[in-house]
N, CA and C atoms as an extended XYZ file, in Angstrom:
423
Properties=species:S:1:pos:R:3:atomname:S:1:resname:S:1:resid:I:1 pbc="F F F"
N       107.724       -3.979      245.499 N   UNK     1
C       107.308       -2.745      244.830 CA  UNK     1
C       108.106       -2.589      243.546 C   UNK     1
N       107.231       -1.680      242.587 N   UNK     2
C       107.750       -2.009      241.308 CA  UNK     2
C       108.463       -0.706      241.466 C   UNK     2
N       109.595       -0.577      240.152 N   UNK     3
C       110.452        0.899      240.264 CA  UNK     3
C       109.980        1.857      239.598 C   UNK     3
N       110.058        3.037      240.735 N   UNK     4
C       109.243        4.544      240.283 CA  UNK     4
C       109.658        4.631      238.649 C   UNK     4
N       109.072        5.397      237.933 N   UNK     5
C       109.092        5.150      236.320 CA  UNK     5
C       108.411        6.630      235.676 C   UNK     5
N       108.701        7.474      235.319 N   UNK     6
C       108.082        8.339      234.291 CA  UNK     6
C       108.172        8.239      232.971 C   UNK     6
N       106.573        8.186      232.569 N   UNK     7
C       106.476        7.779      231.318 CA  UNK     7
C       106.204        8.893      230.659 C   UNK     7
N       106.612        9.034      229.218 N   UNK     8
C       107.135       10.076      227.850 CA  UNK     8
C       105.845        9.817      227.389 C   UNK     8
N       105.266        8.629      227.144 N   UNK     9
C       103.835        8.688      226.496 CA  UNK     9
C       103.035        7.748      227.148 C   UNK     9
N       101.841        7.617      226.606 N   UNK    10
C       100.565        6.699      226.686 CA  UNK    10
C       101.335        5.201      226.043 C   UNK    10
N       101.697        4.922      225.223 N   UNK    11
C       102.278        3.603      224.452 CA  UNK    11
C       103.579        3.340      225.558 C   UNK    11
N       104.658        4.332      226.267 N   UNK    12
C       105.449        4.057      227.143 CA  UNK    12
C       104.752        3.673      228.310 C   UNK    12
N       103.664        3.956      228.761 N   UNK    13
C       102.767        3.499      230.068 CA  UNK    13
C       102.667        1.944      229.699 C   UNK    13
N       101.951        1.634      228.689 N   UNK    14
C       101.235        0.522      228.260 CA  UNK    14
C       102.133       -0.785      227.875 C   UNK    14
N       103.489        0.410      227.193 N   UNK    15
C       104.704       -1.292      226.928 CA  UNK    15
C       104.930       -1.573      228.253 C   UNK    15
N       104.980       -0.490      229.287 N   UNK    16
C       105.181       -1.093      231.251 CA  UNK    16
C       104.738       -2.011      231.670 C   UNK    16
N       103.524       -2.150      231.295 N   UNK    17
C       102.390       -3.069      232.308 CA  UNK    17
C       102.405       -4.563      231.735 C   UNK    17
N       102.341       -5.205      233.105 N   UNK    18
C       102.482       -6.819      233.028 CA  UNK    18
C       101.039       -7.279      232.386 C   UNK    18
N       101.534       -8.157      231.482 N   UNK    19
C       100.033       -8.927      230.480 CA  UNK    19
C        98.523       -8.888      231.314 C   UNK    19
N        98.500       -9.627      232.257 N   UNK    20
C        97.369       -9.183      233.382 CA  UNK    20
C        96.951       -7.574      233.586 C   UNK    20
N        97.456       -6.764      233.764 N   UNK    21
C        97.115       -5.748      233.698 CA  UNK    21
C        96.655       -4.866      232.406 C   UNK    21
N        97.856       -5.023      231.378 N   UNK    22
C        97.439       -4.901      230.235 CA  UNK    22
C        96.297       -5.065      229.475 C   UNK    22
N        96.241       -6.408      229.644 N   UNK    23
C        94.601       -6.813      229.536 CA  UNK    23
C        93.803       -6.084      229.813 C   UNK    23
N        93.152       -5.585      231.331 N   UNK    24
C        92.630       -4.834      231.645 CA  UNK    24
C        92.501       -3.490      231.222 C   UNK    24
N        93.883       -2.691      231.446 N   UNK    25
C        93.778       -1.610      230.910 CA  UNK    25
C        93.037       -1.325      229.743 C   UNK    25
N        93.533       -2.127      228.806 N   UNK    26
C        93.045       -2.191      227.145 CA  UNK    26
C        91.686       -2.199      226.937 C   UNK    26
N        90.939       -3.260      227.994 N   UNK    27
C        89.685       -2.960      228.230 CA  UNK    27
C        88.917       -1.969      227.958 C   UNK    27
N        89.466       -1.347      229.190 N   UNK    28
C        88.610       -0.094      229.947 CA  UNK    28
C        89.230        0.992      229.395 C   UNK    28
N        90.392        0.887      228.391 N   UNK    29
C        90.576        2.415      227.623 CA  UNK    29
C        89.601        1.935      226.609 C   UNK    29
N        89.190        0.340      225.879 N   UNK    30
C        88.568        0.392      224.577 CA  UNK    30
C        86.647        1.043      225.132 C   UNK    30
N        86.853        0.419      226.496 N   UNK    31
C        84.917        1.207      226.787 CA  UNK    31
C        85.184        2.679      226.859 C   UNK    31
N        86.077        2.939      227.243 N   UNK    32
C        85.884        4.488      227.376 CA  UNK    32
C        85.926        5.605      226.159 C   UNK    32
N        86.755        4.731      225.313 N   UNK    33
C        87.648        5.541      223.880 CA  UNK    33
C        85.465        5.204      223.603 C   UNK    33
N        85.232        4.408      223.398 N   UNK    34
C        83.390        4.012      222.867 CA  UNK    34
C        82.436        4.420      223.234 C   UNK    34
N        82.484        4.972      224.647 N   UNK    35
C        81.372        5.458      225.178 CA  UNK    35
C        81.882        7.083      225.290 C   UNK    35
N        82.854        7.272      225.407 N   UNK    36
C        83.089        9.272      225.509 CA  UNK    36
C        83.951        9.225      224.786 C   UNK    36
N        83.747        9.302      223.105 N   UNK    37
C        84.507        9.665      221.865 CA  UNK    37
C        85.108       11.149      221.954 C   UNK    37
N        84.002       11.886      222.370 N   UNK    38
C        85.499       13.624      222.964 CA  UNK    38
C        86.228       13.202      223.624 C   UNK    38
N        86.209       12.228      224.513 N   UNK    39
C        87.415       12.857      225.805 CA  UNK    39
C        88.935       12.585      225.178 C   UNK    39
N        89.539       13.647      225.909 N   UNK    40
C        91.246       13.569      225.832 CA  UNK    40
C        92.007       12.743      226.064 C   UNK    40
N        92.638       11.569      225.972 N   UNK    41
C        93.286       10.956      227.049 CA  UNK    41
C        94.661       11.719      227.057 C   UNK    41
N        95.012       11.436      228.071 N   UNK    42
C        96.196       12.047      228.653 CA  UNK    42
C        97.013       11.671      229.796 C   UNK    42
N        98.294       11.520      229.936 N   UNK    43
C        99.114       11.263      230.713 CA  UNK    43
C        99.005       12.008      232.029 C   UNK    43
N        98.223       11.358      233.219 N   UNK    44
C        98.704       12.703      234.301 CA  UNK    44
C        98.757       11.811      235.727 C   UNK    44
N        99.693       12.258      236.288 N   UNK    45
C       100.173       11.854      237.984 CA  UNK    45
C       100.945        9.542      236.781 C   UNK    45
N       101.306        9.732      235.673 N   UNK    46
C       101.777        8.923      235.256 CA  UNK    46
C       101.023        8.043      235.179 C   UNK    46
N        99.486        8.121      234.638 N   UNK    47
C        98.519        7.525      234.256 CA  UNK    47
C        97.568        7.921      233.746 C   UNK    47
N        96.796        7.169      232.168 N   UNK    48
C        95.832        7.789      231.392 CA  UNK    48
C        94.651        8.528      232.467 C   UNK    48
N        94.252        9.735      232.232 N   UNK    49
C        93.414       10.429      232.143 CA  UNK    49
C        92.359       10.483      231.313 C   UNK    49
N        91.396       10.865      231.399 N   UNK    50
C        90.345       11.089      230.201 CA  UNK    50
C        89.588       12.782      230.918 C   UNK    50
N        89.450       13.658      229.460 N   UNK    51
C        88.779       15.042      229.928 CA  UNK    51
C        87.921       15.036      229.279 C   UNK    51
N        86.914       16.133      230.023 N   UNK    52
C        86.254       16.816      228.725 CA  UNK    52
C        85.770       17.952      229.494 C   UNK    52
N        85.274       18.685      229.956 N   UNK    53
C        85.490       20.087      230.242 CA  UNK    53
C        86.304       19.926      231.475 C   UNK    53
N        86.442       19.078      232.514 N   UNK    54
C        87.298       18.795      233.223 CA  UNK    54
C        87.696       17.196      232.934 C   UNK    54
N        88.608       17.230      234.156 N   UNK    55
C        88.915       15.336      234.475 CA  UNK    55
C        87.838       14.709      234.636 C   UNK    55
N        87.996       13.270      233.791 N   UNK    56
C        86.152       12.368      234.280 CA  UNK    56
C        86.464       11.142      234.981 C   UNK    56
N        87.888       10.637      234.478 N   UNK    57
C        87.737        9.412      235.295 CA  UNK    57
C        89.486        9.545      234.134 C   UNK    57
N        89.972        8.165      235.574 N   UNK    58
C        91.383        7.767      235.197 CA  UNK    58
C        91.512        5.903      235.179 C   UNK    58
N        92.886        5.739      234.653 N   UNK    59
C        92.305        3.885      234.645 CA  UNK    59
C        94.047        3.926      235.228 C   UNK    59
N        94.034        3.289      236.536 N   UNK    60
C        95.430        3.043      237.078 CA  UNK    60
C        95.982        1.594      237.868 C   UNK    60
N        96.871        1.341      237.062 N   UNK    61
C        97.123       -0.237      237.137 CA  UNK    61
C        97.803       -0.313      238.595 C   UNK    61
N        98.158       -1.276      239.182 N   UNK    62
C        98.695       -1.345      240.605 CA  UNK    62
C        99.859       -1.461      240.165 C   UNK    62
N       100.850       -1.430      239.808 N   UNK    63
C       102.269       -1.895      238.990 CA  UNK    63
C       102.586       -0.753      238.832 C   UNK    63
N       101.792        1.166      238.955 N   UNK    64
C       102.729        1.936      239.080 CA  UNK    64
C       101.832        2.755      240.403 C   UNK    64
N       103.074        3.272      240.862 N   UNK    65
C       102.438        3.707      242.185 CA  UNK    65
C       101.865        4.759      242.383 C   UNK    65
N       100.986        4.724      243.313 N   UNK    66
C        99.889        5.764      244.013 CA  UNK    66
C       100.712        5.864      245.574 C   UNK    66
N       101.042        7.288      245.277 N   UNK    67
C       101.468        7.571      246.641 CA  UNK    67
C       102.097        6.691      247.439 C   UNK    67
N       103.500        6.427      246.462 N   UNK    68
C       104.955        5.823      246.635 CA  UNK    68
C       104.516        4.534      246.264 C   UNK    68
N       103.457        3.719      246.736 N   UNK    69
C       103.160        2.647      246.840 CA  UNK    69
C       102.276        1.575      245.319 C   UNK    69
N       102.836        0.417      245.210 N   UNK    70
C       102.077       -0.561      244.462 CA  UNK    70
C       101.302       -1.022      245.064 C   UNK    70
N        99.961       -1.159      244.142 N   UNK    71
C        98.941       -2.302      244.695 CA  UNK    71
C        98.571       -3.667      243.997 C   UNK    71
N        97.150       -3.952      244.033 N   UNK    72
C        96.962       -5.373      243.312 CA  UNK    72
C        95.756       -4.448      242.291 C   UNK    72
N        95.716       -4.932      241.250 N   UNK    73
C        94.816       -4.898      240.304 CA  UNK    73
C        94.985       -4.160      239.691 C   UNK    73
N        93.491       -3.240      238.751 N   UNK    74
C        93.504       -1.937      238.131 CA  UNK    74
C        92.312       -1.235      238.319 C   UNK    74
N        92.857        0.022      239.112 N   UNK    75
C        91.652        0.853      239.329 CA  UNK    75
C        91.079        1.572      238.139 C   UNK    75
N        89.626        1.946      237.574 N   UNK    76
C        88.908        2.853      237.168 CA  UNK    76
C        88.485        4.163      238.426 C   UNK    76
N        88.875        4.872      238.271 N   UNK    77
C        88.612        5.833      239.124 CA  UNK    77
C        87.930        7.194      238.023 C   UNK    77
N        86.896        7.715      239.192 N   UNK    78
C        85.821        8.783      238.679 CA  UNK    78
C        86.233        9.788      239.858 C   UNK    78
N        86.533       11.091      239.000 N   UNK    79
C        86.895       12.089      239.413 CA  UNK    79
C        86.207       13.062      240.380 C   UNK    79
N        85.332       13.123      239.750 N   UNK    80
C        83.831       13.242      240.679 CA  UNK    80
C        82.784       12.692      240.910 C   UNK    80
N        83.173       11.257      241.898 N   UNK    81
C        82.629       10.560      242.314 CA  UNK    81
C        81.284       10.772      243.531 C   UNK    81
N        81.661       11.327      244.478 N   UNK    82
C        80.832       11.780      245.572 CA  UNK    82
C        79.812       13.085      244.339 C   UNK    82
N        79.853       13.092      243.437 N   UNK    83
C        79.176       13.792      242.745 CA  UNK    83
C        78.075       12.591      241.835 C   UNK    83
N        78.157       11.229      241.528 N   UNK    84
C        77.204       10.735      240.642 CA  UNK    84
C        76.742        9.977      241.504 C   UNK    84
N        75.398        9.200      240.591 N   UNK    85
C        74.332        8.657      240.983 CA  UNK    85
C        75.237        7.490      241.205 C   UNK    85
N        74.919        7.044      241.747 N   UNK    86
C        75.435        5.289      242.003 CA  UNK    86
C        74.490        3.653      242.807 C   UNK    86
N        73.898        3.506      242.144 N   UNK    87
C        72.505        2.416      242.167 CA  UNK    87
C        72.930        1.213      242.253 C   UNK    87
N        74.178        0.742      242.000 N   UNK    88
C        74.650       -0.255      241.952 CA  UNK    88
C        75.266       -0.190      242.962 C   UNK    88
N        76.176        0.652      243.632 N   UNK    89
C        77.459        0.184      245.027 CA  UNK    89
C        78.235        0.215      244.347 C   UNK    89
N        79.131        0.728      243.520 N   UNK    90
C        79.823        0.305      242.387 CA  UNK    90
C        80.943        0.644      242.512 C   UNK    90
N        81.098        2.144      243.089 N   UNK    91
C        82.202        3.238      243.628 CA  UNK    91
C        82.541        3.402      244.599 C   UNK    91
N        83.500        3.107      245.321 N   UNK    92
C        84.543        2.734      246.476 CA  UNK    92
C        84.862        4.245      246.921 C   UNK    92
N        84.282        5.053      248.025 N   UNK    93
C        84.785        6.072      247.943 CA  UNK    93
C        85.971        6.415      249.355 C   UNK    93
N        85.864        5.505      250.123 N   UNK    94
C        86.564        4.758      250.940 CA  UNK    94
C        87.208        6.004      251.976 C   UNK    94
N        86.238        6.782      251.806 N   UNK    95
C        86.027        8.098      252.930 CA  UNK    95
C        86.876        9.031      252.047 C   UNK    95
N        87.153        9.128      251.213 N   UNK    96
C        87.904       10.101      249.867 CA  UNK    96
C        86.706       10.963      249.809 C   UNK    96
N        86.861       12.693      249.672 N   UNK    97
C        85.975       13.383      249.356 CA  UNK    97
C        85.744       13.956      248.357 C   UNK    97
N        86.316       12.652      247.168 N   UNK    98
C        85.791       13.580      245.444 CA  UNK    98
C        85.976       12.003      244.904 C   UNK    98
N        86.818       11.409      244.779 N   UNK    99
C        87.168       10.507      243.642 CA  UNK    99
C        86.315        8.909      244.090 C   UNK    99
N        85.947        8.451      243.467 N   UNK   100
C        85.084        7.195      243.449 CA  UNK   100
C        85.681        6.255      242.777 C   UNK   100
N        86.267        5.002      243.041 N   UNK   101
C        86.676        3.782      242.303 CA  UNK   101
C        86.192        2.393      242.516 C   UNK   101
N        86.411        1.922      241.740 N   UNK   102
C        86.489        0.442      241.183 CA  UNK   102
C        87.367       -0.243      240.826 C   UNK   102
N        87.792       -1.254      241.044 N   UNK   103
C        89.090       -2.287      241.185 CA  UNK   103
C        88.715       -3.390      240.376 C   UNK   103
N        89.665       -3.618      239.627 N   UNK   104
C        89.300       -5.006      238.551 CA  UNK   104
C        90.644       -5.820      238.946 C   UNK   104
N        90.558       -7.020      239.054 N   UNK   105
C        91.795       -7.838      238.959 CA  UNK   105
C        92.033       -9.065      237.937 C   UNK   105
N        90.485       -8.948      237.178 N   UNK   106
C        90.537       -9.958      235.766 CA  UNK   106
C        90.000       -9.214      234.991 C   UNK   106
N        90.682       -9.637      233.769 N   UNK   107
C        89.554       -8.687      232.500 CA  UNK   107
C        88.461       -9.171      232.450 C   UNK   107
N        87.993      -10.407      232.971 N   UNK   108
C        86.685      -11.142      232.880 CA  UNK   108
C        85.312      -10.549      234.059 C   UNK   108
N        86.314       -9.687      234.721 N   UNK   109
C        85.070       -9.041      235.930 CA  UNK   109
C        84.564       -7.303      235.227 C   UNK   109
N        84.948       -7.245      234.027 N   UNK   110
C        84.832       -5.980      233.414 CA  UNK   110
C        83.105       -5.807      232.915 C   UNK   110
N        82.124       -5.446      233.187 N   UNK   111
C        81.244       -5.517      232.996 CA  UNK   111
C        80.892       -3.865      231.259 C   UNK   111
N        81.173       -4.276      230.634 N   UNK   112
C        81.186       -3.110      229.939 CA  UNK   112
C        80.027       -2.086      229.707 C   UNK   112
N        79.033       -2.719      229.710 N   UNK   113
C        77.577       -1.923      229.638 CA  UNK   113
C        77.463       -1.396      231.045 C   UNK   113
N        77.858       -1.985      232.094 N   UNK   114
C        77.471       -1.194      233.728 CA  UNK   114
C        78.725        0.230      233.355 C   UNK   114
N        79.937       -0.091      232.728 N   UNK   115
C        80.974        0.594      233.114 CA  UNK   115
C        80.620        1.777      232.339 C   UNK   115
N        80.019        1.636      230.767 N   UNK   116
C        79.562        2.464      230.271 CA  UNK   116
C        78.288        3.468      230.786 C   UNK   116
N        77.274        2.687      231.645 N   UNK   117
C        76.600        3.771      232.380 CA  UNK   117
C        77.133        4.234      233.086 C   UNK   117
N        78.302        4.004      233.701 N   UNK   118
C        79.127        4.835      234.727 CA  UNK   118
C        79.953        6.132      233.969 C   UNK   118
N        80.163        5.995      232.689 N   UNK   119
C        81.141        7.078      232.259 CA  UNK   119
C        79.812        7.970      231.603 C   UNK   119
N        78.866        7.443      231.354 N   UNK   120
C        77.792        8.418      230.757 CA  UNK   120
C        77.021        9.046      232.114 C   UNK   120
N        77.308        8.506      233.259 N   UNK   121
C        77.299        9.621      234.345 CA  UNK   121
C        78.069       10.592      234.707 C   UNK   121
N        79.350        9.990      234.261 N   UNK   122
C        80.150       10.739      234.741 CA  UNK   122
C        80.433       12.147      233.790 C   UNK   122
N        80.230       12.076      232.921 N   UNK   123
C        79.540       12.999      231.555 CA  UNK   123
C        78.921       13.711      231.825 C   UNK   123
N        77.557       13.200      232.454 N   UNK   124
C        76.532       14.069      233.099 CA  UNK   124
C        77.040       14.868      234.110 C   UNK   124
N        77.749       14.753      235.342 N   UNK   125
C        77.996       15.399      236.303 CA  UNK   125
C        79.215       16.554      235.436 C   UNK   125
N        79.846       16.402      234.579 N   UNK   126
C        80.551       17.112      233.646 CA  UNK   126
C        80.463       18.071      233.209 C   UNK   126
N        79.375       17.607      232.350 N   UNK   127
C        78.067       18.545      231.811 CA  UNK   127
C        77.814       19.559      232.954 C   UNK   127
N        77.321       19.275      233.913 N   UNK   128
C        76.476       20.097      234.845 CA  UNK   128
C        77.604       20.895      235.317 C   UNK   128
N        78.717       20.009      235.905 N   UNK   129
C        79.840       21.708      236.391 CA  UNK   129
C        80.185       22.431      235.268 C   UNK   129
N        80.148       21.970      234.357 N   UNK   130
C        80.271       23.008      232.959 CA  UNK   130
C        79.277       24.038      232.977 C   UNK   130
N        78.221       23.837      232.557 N   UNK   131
C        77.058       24.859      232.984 CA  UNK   131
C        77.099       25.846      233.990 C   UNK   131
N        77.398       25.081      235.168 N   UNK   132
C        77.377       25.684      236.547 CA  UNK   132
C        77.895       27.145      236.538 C   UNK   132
N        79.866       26.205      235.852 N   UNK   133
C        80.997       27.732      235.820 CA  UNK   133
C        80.516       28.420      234.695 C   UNK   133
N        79.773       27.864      234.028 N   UNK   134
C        79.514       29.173      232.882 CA  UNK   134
C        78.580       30.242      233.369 C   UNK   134
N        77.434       29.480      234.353 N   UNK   135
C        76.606       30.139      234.791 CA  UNK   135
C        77.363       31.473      236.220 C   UNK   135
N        78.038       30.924      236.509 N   UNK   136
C        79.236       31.745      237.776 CA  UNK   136
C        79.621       33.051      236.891 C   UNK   136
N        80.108       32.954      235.690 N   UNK   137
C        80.771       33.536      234.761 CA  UNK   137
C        79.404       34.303      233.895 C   UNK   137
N        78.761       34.063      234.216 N   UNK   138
C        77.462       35.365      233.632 CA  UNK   138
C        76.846       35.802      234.781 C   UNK   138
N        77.264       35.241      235.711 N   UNK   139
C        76.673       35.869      236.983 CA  UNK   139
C        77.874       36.969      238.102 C   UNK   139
N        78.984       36.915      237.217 N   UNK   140
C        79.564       37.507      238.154 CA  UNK   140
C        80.252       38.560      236.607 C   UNK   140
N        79.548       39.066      235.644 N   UNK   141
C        79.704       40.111      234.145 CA  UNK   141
C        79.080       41.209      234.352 C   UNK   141
């Protein structure tokens, strides 16, 4: 196991990670920074985030830990997963009752056009709880 670590920024996350991972990461922040030009990224639980009226999805390398523990690869994880369409099998929800992932362990298994319909769902389901609470919020004026 690698040593617990809090990172000061996004560039302190990224000088962390071993070349293999790196790789990856870089990836899947360059599809995401391309396909959801609003979202925020942001540092949270010590790994990029991406927002936009809420959390949409996070990209977390196995080299820093999830609940004490290291794993192998790098997860893409969707925040509200048990919330999108999923036609492919794509999202691992692995009896979790919100978050949906995907595990890469080469940058070469990165499919960027599937990954990009995945974040333009995940947009969509975004969209819609946005609406929703706005709609809560004229319904309860």
């Amino acid at each position: 196991m690698m040593q617990d670590v809090r990172f000061a920024s996004v560039e302190a996350f990224l000088a962390y990670l071993p070349a293999d991972e790196r790789a990856i990461v870089d990836r899947l922040r360059a599809v995401v920074r391309e396909t959801v030009q609003e979202a925020e990224e942001r540092l949270s639980y010590n790994v990029p985030y991406y927002r936009r009226h809420k959390d949409i999805c996070f990209i977390w390398p196995g080299s820093v830990a999830w609940a004490g523990k290291t794993k192998q690869g790098v997860i893409l994880g969707f925040t509200q997963g048990i919330r999108m369409n999923d036609p492919h099998g794509y999202l691992d929800l692995s009896g979790r009752k919100q978050v949906g992932m995907h595990v890469y362990h080469d940058v070469s298994e990165i499919d960027a056009p599937l990954v990009a319909d995945y974040l333009a769902e995940a947009v969509r389901v975004d969209e819609q709880g946005a609406a929703a609470r706005a709609q809560g919020r004229k319904g309860a004026a």
